[in-house]
SEVEX-13697 format. One record per residue (C-alpha): chain; residue in three letters; x, y, z; residue number from 1. Coordinates in pm, whole numbers, always signed. Example, Ala and Ser with C-alpha at 12.3 -4.5 7.8 and 13.67 -1.06 7.14 Angstrom:
NODE kette rest     xx     yy     zz  nr
NODE     A  ALA  +1230   -450   +780   1
NODE     A  SER  +1367   -106   +714   2
This chain:
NODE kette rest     xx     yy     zz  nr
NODE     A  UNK  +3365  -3244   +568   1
NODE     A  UNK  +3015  -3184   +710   2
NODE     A  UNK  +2676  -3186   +479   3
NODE     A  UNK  +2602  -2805   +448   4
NODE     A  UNK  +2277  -2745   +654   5
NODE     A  UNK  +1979  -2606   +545   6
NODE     A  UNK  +1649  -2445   +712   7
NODE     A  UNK  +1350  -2407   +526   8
NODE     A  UNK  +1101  -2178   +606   9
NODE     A  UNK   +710  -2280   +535  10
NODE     A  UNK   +406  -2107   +522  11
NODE     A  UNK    +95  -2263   +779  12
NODE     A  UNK   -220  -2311   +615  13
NODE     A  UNK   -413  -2029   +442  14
NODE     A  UNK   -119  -1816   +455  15
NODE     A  UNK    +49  -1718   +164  16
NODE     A  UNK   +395  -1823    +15  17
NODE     A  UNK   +698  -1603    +52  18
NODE     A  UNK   +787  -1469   -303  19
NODE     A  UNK  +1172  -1453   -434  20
NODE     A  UNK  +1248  -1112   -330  21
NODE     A  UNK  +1172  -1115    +61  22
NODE     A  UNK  +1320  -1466    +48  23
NODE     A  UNK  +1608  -1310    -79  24
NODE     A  UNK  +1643  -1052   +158  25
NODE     A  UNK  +1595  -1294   +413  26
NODE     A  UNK  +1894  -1504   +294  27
NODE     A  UNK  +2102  -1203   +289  28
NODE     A  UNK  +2040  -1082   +640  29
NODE     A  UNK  +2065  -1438   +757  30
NODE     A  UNK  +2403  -1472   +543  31
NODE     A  UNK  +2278  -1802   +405  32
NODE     A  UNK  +2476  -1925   +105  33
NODE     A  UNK  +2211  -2030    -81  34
NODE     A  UNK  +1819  -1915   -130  35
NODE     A  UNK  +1572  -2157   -318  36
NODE     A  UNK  +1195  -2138   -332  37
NODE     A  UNK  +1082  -2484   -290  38
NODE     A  UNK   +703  -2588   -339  39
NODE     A  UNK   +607  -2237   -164  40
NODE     A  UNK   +861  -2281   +101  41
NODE     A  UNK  +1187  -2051   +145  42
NODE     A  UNK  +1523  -2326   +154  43
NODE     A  UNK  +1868  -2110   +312  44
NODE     A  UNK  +2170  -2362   +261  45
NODE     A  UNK  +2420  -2273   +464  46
NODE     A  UNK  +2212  -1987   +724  47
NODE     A  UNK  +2228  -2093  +1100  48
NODE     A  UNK  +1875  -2118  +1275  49
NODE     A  UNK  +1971  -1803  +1533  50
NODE     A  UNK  +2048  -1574  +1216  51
NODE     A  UNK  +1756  -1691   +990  52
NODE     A  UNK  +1500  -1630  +1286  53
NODE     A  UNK  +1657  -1302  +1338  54
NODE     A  UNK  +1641  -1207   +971  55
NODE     A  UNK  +1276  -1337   +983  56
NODE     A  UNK  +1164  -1108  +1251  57
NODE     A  UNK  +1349   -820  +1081  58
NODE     A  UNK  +1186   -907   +773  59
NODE     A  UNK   +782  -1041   +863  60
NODE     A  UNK   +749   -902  +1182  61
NODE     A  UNK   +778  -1006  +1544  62
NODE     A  UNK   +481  -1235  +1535  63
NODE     A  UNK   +613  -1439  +1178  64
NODE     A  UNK   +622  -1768  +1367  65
NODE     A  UNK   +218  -1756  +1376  66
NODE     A  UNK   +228  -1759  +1046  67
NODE     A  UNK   +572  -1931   +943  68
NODE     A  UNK   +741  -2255  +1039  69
NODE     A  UNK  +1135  -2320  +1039  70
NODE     A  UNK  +1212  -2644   +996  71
């Protein structure tokens, strides 16, 4: 069986930490199995990259990745 995947999402510098409920919504959009807030980072287990970026422009705007980094 293969290791479950997971994308985290992390602020740049001087911008400010995604709370638990956009993460959240995030996840859910994204269908990720699993949403954890990680030293002010966003962790989806489970979410493939194409559905979490999706769910991030839906959710921060079309312009997040200025401000956001998927890794």
């Amino acid at each position: 069986m293969a290791d479950r995947i997971e994308l985290t999402l992390r602020p740049k510098p001087d911008v400010k930490p995604l709370d638990r409920e956009t993460a959240e919504r995030i996840g859910r959009v994204a269908r990720a199995e699993t949403v954890e807030l990680r030293d002010g980072a966003a962790v989806f287990g489970g979410a493939t990259k194409g559905n979490l970026e999706l769910a991030t422009r839906f959710e921060l705007g079309a312009h997040w990745h200025t401000r956001y980094e998927l890794l």
